[in-house]
N, C-alpha and C positions, 0 to 999 in steps of 0.2 A: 504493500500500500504506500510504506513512504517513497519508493521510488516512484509509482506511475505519480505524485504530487512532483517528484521533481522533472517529470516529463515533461509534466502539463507547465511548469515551472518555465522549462528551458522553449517550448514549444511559443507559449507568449511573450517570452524576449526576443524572441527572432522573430514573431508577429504581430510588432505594438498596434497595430493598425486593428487585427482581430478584436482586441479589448473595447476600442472605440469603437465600432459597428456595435457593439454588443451594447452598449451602453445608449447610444444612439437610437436603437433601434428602442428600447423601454423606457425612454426620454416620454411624457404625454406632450397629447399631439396640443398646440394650439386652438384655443375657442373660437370658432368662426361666427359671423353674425351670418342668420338668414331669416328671409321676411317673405311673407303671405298675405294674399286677400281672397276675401271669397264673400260670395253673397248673402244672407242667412237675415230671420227676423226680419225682411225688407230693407234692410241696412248692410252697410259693408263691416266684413269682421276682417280686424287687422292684426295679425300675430308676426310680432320679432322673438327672435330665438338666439338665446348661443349655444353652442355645441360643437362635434369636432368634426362631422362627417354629414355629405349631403344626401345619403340614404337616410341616418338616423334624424335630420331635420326633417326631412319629406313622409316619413310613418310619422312621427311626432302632431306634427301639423293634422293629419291627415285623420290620429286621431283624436286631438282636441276641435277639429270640424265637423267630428262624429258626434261629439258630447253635445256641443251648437245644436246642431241638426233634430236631435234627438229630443232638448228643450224647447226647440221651436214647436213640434211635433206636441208638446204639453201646453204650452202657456200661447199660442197664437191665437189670436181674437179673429183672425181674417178668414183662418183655415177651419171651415164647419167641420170639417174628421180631426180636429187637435181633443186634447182629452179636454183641453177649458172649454170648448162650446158644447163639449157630448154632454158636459155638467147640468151646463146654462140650462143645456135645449131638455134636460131630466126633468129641471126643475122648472119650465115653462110656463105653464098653467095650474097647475095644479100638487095638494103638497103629497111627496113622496117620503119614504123611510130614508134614512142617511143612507150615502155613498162613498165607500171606499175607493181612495185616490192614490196616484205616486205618493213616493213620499219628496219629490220635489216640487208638487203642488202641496201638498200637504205643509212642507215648509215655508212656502213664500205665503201662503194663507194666514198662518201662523203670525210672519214676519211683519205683514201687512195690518194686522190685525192690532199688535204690541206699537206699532208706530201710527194708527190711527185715533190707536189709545192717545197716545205721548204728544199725537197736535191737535186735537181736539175735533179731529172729520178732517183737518185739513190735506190729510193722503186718505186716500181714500179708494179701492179697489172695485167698489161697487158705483163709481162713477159714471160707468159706460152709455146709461142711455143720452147724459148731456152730455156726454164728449160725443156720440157719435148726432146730436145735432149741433154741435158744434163745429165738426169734420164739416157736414152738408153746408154748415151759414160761410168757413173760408173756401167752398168749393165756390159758392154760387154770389158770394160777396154782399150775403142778406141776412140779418140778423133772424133769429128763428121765430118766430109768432110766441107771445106771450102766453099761450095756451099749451103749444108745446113743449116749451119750458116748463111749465108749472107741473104736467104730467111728469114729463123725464125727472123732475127733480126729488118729485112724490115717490119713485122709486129706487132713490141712492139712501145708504147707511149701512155704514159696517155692521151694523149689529143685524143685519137682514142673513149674516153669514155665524150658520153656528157648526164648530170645530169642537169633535167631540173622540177620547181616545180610550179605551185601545183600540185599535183598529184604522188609524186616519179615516175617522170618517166625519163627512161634508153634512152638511145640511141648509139647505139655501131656501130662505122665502119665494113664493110663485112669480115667477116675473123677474126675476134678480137679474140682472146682466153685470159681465165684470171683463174688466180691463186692465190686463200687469204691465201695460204702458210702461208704467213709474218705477219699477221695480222687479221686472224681469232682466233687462238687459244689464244690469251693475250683477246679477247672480248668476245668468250667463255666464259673463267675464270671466265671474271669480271660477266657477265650476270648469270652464276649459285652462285656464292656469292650472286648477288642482289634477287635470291630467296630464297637464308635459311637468309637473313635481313629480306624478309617479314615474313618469318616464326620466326619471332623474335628469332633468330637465329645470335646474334648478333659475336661470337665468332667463325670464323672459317677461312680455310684455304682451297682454289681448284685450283690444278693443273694442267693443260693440256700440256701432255709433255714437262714439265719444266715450262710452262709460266705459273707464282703464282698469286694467286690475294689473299688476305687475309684483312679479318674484324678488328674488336675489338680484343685486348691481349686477349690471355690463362688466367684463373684464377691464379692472384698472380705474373703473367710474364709483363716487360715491354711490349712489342710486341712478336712478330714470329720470334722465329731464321730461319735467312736466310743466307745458308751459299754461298758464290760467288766462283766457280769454278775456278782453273786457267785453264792452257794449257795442265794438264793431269789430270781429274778429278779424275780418280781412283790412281793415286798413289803421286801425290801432296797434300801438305796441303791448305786446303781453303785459299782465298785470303782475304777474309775479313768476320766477323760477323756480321749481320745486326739483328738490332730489327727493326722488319718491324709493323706498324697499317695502317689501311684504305690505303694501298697503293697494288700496279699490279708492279711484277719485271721479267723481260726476260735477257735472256743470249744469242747472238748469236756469230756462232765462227766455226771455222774449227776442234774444240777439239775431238768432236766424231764421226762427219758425213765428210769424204772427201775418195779420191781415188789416187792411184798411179797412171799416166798412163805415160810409158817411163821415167821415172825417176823421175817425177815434180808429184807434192803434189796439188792436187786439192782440193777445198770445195766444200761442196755441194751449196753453195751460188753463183750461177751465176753473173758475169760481165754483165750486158744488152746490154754494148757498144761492147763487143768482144765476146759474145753468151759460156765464156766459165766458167770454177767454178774459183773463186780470189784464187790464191795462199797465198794470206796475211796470215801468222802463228799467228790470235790474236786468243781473245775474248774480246765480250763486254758486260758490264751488263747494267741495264737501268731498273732506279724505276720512276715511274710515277702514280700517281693516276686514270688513264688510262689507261686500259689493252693493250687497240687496241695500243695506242701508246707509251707504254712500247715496244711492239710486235715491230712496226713496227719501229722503230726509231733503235732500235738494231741490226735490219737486215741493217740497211741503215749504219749504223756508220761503221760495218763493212767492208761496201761494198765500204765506202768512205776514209776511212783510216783514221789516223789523219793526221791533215795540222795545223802544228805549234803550240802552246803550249794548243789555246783552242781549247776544243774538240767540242763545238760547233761553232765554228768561223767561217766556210762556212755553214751553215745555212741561209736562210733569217726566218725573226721573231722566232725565235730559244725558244720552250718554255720551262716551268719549268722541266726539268728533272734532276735525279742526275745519273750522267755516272762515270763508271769506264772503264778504258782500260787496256788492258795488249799485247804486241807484242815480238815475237822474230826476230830480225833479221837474215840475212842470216850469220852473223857471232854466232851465238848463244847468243847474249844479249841481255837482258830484258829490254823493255822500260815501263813502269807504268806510267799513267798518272789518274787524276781524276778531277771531277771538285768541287767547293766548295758545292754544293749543297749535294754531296755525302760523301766527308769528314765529314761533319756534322753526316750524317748514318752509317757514320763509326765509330766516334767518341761514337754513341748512345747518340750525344745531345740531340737528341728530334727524335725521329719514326715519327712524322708526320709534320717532314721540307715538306713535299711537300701539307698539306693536309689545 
């Protein structure tokens, strides 16, 4: 034995070259950036990836597109075969026994439910009959007849949805219509990041129009720049620079989606109590470690305005999130507000104040 060591000994002085290929060769390989888009939700879903190799990017992707696909297939309001309209359409006219659901409807019901607690109807999931005469008044650039409204509105309240366990099961008042607009696309997000995590896949970033969910930093990068829109995204400078890690950020606001009708500046974001889109001139951004409510908390802040210095102050148990605000009033002044949780991510104290 000790002589084949001196073989092997005398064989790698005469082959210094052997030692380096060997070495070379169990060297890891560098992280490469690769990026995707695809359709899904009616929106573009945008995934950047790092990784070492463009097979394992391409399964990767291929299946956190699956997971997308799959959610769409639950929570679409468009597609009458998704499991949310088979619900609706159960509970149509008349009352049925409860209905056992996924348990990723089963969660955003849930989710929906604790945050329409926490603004007071302000998110609200049973919205759909005024959003969808809403949709019709910026298709047609007409405000909906006052009769219409007062029906569609006669039909919103969370409390029309009862959740009841073991079993996930549903229970909806007759007539209920529902809409995860507000709060599907930030749980999206997060649920196709938590499959390129299992696919160790630690580094990356997915988009569902607009709402970010993003991993571990870029090679060599604090976190994920995340830039915060103001009130004309296309020709304003960004509002703030975020290094974003392990965190879900949404932006809602009247900045791209609203309608003129007779003079007055609509959003697309409906009032529940008045069936008609808020004229408030903001946006709001909102980083949470939680997609769904990053999603859904944005839509609500918006919808709730701010009420005095804190922006979480009418809240009940108000949780950890970091909120920015930005408003114009009617006289054209900028009002900015934030909270400290966000200053922090503005500051780029720490990327994972929230985590």
């Amino acid at each position: 034995m000790h002589g084949l060591w001196l073989a092997m000994a005398a064989l790698l002085a005469e082959t210094p070259c052997l030692l380096h290929f060997c070495i070379a060769r169990s060297a890891p390989q560098p992280l490469q950036r690769f990026e995707f888009t695809e359709t899904h939700m009616g929106s573009p879903v945008h995934i950047v990836l790092y990784t070492t190799e463009t097979q394992t990017a391409n399964n990767a992707a291929r299946s956190a597109y699956a997971r997308v696909a799959q959610l769409d297939q639950i929570f679409s309001d468009y597609n009458p075969q998704s499991e949310l309209m088979k619900l609706v359409d159960h509970f149509a006219e008349q009352d049925h026994e409860p209905v056992s659901v996924s348990p990723d409807l089963f969660f955003l019901f849930q989710k929906s439910q604790a945050i329409s607690e926490a603004t007071c109807g302000a998110f609200d999931i049973t919205a759909a009959p005024v959003i969808r005469q809403w949709r019709r008044a910026r298709r047609d650039r007409k405000l909906p007849t006052t009769k219409n409204l007062q029906e569609a509105i006669s039909r919103v309240g969370y409390r029309r949805i009862k959740l009841m366990q073991p079993g996930r099961n549903v229970l909806l008042e007759p007539g209920t219509k529902l809409d995860l607009g507000g709060i599907a696309k930030g749980y999206t997000a997060m649920e196709a990041l938590k499959v390129l995590r299992m696919l160790d896949i630690q580094s990356a970033l997915v988009s569902v129009a607009g709402d970010i969910a993003v991993g571990s930093a870029p090679p060599n990068q604090a976190g994920w720049r995340v830039d915060v829109a103001g009130l004309n995204p296309t020709k304003d400078e960004p509002l703030f620079h975020l290094q974003l890690i392990n965190a879900s950020i949404s932006t809602s606001g009247d900045a791209e989606r609203f309608v003129e009708i007779e003079g007055r500046r609509y959003s697309h974001i409906v009032d529940t109590k008045t069936g008609l889109g808020i004229e408030r001139r903001a946006t709001v951004t909102v980083v949470a470690t939680d997609g769904s409510a990053a999603d859904a908390y944005a839509t609500a802040f918006y919808a709730l305005g701010v009420k005095g210095p804190d922006l979480m102050g009418h809240l009940k148990n108000p949780p950890e999130l970091a909120v920015s605000w930005l408003e114009q009033s009617a006289n054209g002044k900028f009002h900015k507000r934030t909270n400290q949780a966000f200053d922090k991510l503005a500051k780029n104290e720490n990327p994972t104040v929230l985590h």
